[in-house]
C-alpha positions as CSV (number, residue, x, y, z in Angstrom):
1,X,0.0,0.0,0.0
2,X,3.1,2.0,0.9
3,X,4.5,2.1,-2.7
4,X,1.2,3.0,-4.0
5,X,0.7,6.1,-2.2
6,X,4.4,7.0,-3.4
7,X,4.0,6.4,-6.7
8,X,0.5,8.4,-6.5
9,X,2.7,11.4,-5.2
10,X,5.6,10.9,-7.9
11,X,2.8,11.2,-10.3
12,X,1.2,14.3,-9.0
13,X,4.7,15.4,-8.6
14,X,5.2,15.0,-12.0
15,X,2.0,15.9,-13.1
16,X,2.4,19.3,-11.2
17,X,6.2,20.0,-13.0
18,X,5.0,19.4,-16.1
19,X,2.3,22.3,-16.2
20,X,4.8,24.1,-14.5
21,X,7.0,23.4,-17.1
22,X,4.2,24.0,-20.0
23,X,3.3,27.5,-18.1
24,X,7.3,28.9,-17.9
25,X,7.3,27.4,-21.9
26,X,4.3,29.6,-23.1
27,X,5.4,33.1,-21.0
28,X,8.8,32.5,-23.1
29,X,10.5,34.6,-25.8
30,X,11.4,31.4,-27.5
31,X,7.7,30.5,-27.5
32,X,6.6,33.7,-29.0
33,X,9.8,33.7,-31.7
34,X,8.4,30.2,-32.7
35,X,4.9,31.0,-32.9
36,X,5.8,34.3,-35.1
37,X,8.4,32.2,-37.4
38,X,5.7,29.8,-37.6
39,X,2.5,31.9,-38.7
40,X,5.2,33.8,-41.3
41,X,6.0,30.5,-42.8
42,X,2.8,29.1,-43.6
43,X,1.1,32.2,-44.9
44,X,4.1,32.3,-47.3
45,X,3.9,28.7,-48.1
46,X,-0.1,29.0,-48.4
47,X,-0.3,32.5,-50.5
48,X,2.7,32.5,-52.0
49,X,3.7,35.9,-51.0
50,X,6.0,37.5,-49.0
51,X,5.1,37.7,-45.4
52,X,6.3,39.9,-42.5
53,X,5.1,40.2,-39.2
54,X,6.8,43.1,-36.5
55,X,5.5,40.9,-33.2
56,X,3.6,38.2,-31.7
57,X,2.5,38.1,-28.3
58,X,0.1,35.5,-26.2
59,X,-1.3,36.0,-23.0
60,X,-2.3,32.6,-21.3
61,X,-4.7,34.0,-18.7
62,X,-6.8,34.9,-21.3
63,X,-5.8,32.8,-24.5
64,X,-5.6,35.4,-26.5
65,X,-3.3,36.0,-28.9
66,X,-2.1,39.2,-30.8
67,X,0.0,40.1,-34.2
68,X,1.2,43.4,-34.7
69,X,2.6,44.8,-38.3
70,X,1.5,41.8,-40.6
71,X,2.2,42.8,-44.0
72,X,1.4,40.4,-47.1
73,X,3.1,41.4,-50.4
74,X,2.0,39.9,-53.8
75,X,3.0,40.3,-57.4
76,X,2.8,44.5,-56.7
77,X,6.4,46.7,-57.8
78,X,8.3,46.6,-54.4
79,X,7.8,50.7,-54.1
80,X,4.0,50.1,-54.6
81,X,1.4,49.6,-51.2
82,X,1.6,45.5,-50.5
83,X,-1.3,43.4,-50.9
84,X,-2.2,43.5,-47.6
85,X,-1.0,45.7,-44.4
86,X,-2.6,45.0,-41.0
87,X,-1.4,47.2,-38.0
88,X,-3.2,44.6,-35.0
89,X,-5.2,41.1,-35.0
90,X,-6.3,40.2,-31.7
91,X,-7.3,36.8,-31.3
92,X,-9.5,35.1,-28.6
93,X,-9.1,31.7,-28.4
94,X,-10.7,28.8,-27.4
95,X,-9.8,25.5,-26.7
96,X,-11.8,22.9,-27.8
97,X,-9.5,19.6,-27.4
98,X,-6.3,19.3,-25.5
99,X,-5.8,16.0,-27.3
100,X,-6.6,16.5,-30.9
101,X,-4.6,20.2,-30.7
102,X,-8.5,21.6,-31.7
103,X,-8.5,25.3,-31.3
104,X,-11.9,27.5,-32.5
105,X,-11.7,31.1,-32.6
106,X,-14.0,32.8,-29.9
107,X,-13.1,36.4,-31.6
108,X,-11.3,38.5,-34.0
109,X,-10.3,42.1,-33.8
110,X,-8.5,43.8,-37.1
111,X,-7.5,47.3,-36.3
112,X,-6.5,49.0,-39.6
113,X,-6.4,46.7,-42.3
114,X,-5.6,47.9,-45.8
115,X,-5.6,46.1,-49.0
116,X,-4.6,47.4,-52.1
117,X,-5.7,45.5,-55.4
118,X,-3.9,46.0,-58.7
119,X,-5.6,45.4,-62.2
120,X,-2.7,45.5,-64.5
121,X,-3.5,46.8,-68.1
122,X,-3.0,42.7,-69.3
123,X,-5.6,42.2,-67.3
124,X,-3.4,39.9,-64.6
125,X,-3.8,41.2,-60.9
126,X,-1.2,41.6,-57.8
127,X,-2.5,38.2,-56.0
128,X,0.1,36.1,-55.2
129,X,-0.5,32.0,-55.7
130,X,0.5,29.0,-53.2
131,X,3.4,27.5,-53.7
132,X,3.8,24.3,-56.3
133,X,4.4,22.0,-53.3
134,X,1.6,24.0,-51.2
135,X,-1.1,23.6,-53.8
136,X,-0.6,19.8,-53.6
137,X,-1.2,19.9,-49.9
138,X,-4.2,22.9,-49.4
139,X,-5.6,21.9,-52.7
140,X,-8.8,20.4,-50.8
141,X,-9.4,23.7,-48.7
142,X,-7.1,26.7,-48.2
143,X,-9.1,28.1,-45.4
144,X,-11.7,26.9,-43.1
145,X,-12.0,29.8,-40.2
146,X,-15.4,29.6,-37.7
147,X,-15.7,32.9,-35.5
148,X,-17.7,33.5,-32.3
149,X,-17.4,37.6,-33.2
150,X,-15.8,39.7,-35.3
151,X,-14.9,43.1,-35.5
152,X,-12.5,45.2,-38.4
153,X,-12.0,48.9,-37.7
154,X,-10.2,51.3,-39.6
155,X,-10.2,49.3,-42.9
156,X,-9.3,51.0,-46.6
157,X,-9.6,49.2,-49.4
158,X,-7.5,50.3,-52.3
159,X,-9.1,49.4,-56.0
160,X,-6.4,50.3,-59.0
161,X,-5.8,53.7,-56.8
162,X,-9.8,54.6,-55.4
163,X,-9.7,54.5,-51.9
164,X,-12.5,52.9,-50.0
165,X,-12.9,52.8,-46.1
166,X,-14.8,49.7,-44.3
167,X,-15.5,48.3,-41.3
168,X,-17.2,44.7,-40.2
169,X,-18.7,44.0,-36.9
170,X,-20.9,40.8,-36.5
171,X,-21.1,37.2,-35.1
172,X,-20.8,33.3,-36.1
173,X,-18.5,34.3,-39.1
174,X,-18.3,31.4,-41.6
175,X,-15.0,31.4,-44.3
176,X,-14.0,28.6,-46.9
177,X,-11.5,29.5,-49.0
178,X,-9.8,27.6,-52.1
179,X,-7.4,27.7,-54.7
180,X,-7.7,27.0,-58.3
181,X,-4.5,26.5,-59.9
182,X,-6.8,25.9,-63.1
183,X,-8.2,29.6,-63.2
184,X,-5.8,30.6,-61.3
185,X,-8.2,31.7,-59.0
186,X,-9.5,32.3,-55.3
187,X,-12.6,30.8,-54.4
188,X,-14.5,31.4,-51.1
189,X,-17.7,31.4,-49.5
190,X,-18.7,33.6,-46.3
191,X,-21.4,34.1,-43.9
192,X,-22.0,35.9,-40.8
């Protein structure tokens, strides 16, 4: 019975360090370094285009997670506006599954996004495509996004040089996305 109860403790012991261990991992600069290299690498590999990101950051407590200066360039003249310029996502996690590494997304707040399309006079556009390799992998679904609530403030949208602001507030937001290397072309479907 003796050896029980130790081996009960060593495991609670254990137990105990490892969330430890998982907590010290999370609040770590190495942590947030991976998480940024991470998110830069497979919106490259998935768009095609070149991706920057200034900082990543995650707060625990909350599960929420936050990207500042993500910047998505596509076919555009490097001294033109990139694709896509977003000065803060905020997201609010939740988790769903331990186990199966299931994550949904409880909210979404985009402060200042701008996107600038380009129609060139051939008629081709500034949207990057995935990568050869990438297209073989995300060619069933290149985005399946659920939100609890969404909100985008501050948003221009920039049409062969007419500036247009927006904003989107709503709930239960609903986004497949896919590519066509055929067309080439993005397909999606939305609702909120």
């Amino acid at each position: 019975m003796r050896w029980l109860w130790r081996g009960i403790g060593l495991l609670a012991a254990v137990v105990v360090l490892a969330v430890l261990a998982g907590v010290f991992v999370v609040r770590s600069q190495w942590f947030f370094d991976y998480v940024k290299t991470r998110i830069v690498e497979e919106a490259r590999r998935a768009t095609g285009g070149q991706v920057e990101m200034e900082r990543f950051s995650f707060d625990w407590t909350t599960l929420q997670a936050r990207v500042d200066g993500f910047t998505l360039r596509g076919k555009e003249a490097a001294a033109d506006a990139p694709l896509v310029r977003v000065g803060s996502v905020t997201l609010g996690l939740k988790v769903i599954s331990i186990f199966e590494r299931s994550v949904d997304l409880r909210s979404l707040n985009v402060q200042s996004p701008a996107v600038n399309i380009i129609i060139y006079p051939d008629g081709t556009n500034n949207f990057p495509g995935p990568d050869e390799g990438t297209r073989k992998l995300w060619s069933d679904q290149l985005l399946n996004l659920k939100i609890g609530a969404y909100d985008i403030a501050g948003g221009v949208l920039t049409y062969n040089n007419r500036k247009v602001p927006f904003e989107a507030h709503g709930e239960n937001l609903r986004v497949n996305m896919d590519y066509d290397a055929a067309g080439p072309a993005y397909r999606g479907e939305f609702s909120s």
